[in-house]
C-alpha positions as semicolon CSV with decimal commas, in nm:
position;residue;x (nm);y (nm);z (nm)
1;X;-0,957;9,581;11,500
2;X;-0,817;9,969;11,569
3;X;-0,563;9,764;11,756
4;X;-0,427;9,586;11,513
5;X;-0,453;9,814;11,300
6;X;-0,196;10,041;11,516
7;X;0,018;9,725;11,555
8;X;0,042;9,672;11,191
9;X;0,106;10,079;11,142
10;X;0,378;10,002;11,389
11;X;0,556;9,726;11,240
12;X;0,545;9,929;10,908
13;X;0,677;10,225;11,042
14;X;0,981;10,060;11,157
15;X;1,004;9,844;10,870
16;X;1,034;10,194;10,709
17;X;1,272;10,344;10,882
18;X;1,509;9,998;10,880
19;X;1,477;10,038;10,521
20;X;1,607;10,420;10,554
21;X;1,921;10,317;10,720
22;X;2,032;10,059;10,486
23;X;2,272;10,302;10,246
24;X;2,191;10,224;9,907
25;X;2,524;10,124;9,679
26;X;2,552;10,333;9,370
27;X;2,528;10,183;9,061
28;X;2,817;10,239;8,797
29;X;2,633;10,289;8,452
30;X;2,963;10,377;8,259
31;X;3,242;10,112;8,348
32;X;3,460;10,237;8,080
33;X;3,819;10,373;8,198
34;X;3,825;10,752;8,235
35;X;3,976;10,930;7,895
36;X;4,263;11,096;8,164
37;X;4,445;10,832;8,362
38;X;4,593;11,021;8,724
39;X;4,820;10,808;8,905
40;X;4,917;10,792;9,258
41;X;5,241;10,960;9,190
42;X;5,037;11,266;9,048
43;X;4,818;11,249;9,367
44;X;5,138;11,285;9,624
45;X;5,251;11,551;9,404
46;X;4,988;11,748;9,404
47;X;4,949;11,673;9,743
48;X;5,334;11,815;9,766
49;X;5,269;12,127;9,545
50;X;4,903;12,227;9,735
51;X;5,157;12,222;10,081
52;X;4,902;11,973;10,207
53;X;5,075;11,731;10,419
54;X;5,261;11,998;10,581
55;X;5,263;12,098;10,917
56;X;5,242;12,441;11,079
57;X;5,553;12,480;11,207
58;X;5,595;12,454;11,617
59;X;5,526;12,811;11,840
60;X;5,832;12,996;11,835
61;X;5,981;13,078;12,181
62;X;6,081;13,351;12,313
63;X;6,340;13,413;12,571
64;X;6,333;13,734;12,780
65;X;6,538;13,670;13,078
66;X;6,792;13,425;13,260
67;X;6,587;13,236;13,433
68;X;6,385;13,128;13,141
69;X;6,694;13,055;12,955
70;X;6,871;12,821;13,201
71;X;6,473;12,684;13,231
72;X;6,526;12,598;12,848
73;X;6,894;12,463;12,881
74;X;6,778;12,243;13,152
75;X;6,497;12,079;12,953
76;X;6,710;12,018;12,609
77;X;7,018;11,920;12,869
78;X;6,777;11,659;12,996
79;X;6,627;11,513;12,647
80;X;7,008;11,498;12,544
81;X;7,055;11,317;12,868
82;X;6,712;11,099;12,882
83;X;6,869;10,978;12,454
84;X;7,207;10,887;12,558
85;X;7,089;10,669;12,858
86;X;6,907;10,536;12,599
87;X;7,116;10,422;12,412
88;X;7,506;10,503;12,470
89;X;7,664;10,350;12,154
90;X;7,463;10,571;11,874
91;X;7,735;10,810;11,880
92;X;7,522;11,089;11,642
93;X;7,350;11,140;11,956
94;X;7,633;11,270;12,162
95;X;7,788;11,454;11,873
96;X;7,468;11,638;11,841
97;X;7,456;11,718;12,214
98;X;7,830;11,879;12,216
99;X;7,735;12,081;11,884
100;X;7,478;12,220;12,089
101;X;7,645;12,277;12,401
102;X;7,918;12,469;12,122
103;X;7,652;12,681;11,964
104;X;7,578;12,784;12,306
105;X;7,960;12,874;12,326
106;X;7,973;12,634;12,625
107;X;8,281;12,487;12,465
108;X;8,371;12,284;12,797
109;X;8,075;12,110;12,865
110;X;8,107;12,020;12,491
111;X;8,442;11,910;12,600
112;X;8,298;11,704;12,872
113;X;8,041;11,516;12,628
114;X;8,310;11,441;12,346
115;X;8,529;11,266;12,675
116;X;8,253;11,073;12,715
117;X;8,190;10,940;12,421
118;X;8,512;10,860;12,334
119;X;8,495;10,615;12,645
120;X;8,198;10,456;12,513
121;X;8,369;10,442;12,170
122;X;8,723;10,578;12,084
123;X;8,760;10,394;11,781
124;X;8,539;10,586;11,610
125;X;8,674;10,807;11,344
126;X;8,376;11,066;11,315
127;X;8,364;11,121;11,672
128;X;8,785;11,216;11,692
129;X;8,692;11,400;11,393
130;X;8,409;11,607;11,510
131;X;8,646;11,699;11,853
132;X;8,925;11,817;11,636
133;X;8,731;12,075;11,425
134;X;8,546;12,191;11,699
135;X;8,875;12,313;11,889
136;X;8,997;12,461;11,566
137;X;8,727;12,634;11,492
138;X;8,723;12,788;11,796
139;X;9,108;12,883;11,786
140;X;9,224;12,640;12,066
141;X;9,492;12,532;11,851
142;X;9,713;12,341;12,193
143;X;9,297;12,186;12,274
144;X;9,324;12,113;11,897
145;X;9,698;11,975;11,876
146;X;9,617;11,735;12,225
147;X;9,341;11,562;12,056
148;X;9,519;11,491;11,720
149;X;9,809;11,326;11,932
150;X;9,601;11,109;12,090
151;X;9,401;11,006;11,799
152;X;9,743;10,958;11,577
153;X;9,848;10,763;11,910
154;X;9,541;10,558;11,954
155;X;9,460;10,451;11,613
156;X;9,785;10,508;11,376
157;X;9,672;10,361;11,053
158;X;9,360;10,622;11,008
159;X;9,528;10,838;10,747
160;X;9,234;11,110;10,803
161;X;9,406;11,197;11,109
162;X;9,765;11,243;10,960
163;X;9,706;11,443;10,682
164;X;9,480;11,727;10,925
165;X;9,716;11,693;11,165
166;X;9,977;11,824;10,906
167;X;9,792;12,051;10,685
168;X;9,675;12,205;11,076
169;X;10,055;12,318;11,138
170;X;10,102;12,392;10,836
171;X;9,841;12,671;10,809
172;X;9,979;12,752;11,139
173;X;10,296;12,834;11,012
174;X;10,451;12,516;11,236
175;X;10,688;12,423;10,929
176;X;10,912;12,240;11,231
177;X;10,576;12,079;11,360
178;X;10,411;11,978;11,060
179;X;10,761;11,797;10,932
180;X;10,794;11,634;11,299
181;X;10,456;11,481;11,278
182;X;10,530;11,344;10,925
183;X;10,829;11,201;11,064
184;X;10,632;11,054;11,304
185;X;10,403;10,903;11,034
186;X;10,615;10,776;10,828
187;X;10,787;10,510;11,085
188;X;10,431;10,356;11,051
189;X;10,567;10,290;10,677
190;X;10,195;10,422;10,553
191;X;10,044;10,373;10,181
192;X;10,225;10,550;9,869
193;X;10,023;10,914;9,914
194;X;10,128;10,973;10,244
195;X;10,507;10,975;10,144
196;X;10,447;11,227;9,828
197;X;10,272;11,444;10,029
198;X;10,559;11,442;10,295
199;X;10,803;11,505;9,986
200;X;10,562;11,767;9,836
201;X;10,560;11,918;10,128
202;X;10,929;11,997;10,183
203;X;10,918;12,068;9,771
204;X;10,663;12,359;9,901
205;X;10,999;12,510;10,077
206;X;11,252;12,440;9,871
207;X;11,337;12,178;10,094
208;X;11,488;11,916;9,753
209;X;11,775;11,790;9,983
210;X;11,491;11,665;10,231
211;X;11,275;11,551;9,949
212;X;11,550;11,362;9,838
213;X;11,574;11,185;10,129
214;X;11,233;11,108;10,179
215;X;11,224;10,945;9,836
216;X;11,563;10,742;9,948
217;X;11,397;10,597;10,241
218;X;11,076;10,506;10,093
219;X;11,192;10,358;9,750
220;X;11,442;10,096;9,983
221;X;11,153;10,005;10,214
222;X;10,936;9,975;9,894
223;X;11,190;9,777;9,675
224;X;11,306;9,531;9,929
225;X;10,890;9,486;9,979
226;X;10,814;9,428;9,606
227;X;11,106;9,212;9,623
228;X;11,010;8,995;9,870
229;X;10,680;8,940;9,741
230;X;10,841;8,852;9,396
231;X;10,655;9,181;9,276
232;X;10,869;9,416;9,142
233;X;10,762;9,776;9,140
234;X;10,955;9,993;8,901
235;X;10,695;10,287;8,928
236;X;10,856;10,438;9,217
237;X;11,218;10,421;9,134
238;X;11,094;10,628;8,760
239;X;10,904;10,855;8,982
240;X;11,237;10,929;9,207
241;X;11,434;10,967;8,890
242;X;11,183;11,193;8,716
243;X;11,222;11,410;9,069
244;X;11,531;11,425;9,013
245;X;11,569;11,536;8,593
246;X;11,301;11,806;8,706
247;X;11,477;11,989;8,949
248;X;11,777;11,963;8,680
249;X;11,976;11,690;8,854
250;X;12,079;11,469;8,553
251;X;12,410;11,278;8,706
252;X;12,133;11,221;8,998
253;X;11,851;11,082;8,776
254;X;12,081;10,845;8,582
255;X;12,267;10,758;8,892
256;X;11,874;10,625;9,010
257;X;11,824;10,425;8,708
258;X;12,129;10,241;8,727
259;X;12,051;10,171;9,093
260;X;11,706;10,067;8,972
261;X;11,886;9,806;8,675
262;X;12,086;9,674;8,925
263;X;11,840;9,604;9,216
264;X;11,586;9,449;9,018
265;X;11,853;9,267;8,771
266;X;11,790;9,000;8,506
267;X;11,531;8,830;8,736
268;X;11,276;9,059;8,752
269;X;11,308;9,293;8,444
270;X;11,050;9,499;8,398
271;X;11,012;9,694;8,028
272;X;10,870;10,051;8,194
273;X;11,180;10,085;8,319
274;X;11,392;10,045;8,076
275;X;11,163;10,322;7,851
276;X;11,207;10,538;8,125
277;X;11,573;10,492;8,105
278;X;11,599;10,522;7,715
279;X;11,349;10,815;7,726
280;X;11,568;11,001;8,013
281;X;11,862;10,982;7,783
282;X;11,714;11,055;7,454
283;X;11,642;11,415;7,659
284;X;11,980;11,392;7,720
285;X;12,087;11,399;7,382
286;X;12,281;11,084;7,455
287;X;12,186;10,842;7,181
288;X;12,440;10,586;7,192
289;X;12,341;10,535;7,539
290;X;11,947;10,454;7,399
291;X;12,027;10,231;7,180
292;X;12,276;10,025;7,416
293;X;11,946;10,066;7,687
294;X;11,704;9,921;7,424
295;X;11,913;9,646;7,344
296;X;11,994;9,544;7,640
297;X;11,662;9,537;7,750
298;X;11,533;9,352;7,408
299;X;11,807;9,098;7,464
300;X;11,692;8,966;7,830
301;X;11,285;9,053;7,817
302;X;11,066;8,762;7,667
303;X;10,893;8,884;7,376
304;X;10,571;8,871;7,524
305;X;10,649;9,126;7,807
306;X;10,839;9,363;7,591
307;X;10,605;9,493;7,309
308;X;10,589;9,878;7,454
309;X;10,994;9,801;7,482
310;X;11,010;9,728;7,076
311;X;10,764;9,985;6,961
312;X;10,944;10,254;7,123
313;X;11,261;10,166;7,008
314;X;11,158;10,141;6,650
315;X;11,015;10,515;6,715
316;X;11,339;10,584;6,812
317;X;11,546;10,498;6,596
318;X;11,295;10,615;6,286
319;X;11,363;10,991;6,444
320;X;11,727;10,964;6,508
321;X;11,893;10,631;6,362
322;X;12,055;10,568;6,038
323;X;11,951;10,302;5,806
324;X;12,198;10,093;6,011
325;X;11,974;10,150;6,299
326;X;11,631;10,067;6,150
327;X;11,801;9,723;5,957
328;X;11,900;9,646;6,299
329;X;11,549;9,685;6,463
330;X;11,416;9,437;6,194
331;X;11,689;9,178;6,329
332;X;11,592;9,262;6,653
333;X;11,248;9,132;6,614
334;X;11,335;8,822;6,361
335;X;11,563;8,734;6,659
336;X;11,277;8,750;6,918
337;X;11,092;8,544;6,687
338;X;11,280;8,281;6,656
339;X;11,387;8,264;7,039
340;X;11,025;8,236;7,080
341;X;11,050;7,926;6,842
342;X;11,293;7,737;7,028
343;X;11,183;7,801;7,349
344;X;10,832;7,661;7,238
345;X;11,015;7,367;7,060
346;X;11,397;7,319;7,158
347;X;11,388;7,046;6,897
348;X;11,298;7,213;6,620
349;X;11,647;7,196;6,457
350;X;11,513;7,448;6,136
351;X;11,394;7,653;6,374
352;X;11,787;7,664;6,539
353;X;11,940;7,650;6,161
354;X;11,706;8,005;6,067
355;X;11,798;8,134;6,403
356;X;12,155;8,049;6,367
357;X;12,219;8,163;5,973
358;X;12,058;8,546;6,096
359;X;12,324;8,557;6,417
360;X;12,620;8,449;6,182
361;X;12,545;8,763;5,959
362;X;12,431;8,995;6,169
363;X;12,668;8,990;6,547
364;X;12,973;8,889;6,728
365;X;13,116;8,598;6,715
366;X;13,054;8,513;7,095
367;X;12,665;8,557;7,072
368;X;12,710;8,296;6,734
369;X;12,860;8,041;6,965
370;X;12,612;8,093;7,260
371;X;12,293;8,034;7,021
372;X;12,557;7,724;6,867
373;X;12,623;7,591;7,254
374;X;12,241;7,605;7,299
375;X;12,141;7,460;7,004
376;X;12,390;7,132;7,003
377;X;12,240;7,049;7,367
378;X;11,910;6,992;7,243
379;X;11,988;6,600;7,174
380;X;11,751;6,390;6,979
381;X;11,505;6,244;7,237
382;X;11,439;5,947;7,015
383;X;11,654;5,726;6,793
384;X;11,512;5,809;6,482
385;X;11,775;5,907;6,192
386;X;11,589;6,199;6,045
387;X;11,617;6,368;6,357
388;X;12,004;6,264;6,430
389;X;12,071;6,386;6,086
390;X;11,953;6,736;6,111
391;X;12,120;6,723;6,487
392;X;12,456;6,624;6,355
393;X;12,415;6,883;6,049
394;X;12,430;7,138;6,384
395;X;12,763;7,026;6,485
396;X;12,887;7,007;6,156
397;X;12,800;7,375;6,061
398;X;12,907;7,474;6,402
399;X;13,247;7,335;6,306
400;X;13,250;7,541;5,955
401;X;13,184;7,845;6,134
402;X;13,420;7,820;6,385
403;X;13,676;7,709;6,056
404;X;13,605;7,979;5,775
405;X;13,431;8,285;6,008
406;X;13,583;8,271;6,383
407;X;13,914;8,142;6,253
């Protein structure tokens, strides 16, 4: 019986201490949501402010002889080495290892390291970049002027390289340099920007006979571009002209308008031009020459395209014209009116008799019998009488005018 008794004090003893190690679960007796809400943005900020997930920074080393240092050159030298095999194409890598090697003043073994990774990849703009400023900044300015050549020479249409290339002899003092390398740029016929800053440039020296023939050669290539493309491009040719009226040139400026006019002719009018033109002379105090600009222009430019045209003309001609001038505006746009009219409807014959009665009071007796010759060929399409009457009523007036006005 003591036995079992000890065997049953046993098995309860160890039932016990199975029941100690079984963690109890806490019960919850308030499931409510706290009254103060923190999120887990809060938590990384405080995290952030406390300086808790930062770590001590790395054992500073200290240097105290040679040996030690070319010890510690050797090691980074290898890392460097150990990345590149790596990988050879990230390119950061190797750029890191030559800014090294240069803030160790080892400027040819950074040499070395930009050579080879312009093998691995010389098409990369950073890395030609990087090469550059690093000879510059440490005064090897023939190191410096090698590497632009061959990156101007090996990729041509990278405009980065251009424009430090210049501004670098420039600072220098090169004048002779820096305008033989834009020479050398601009036979690659480059974007807009790189021409004005060739002709700002010379402007910087009082160079206006060279700046005028910058602008020369790049308006022609431009405008026989445009041209081809059926895209005319007036912006240019008003920027050449404006060079021109700034530095005082007048007979220069006009002389590049009329080139413009006569380049781009009736086919490919353009209105901006034509305000340039009027504007230029109104400066000029030349206002007979305005008006004969404006109404040239408002004779050949469909209305649609010419609206900045009209409204500055009517300004115009409210500042300086005569009531002549302003009755003569209002003609103007009847007249576009009704060409719009007949060009929507050619047989509209009241259209061409409104059209017709304004030109016989108003102009020449030519322009009467142009509007006339283009009325009369607009022949009834059908054989209906109502229309043949109001066609035959066109020849019929025609003949009256030609009788009792023309003579």
């Amino acid at each position: 019986r003591g036995g079992a008794r000890a065997h049953r004090g046993g098995n309860m003893a160890s039932t016990a201490a199975g029941k100690q190690r079984i963690p109890k679960v806490a019960k919850v007796k308030n499931k409510a949501p706290a009254e103060v809400q923190i999120t887990a943005e809060q938590l990384l900020r405080e995290a952030k402010e406390r300086e808790l997930e930062l770590l001590p920074p790395p054992p500073q080393q200290k240097i105290t002889d040679v040996e030690e240092l070319n010890d510690y050159k050797l090691r980074k030298r290898k890392t460097f080495e150990d990345n590149i095999r790596k990988n050879r194409t990230v390119i950061s890598n190797w750029i890191k290892y030559a800014q090294w090697e240069e803030s160790l003043k080892e400027i040819q073994r950074a040499r070395s390291i930009y050579e080879r990774a312009l093998d691995v990849d010389y098409r990369n703009v950073t890395l030609w970049l990087k090469y550059a400023e690093m000879e510059m900044k440490n005064r090897q300015v023939n190191h410096a002027r090698n590497i632009w050549d061959r990156a101007i020479t090996t990729l041509p249409r990278v405009n980065q390289f251009w424009y430090k290339y210049t501004y670098m002899e420039e600072m220098l003092g090169n004048i002779a340099g820096s305008r033989q390398v834009f020479e050398r740029w601009m036979e690659w016929q480059p974007e807009e920007q790189a021409w004005h800053s060739y002709i700002n440039f010379e402007l910087r020296y009082k160079e206006v006979d060279r700046a005028r023939s910058i602008y020369e050669r790049y308006i022609l290539f431009r405008a026989l571009a445009v041209l081809v493309l059926v895209h005319p491009d007036v912006k240019n040719w008003i920027k050449y002209a404006r060079f021109e009226e700034k530095h005082s040139y007048f007979a220069h400026a006009r002389k590049v308008y009329e080139r413009a006019v006569e380049f781009f002719g009736e086919e490919h009018m353009d209105e901006h031009l034509y305000v340039a033109f009027a504007k230029f002379e109104e400066n000029q105090k030349e206002f007979e020459r305005v008006r004969v600009i404006y109404k040239y222009a408002l004779d050949r430019i469909p209305k649609q395209d010419a609206q900045n045209l009209f409204k500055n003309y009517t300004i115009f001609e409210k500042k300086f014209g005569d009531r002549r001038g302003i009755e003569d505006i209002i003609v103007s746009k009847r007249r576009f009116q009704y060409e719009e009219e007949v060009k929507a409807n050619p047989h509209n014959y009241d259209a061409w008799f409104d059209y017709l009665r304004l030109v016989e009071s108003d102009t020449d007796a030519e322009t009467v019998r142009e509007v006339y010759e283009r009325a009369i060929a607009n022949v009834p399409p059908i054989q209906e009488k109502r229309h043949w009457k109001r066609y035959i009523y066109l020849w019929i007036n025609y003949a009256l005018y030609e009788e009792l006005e023309a003579k």
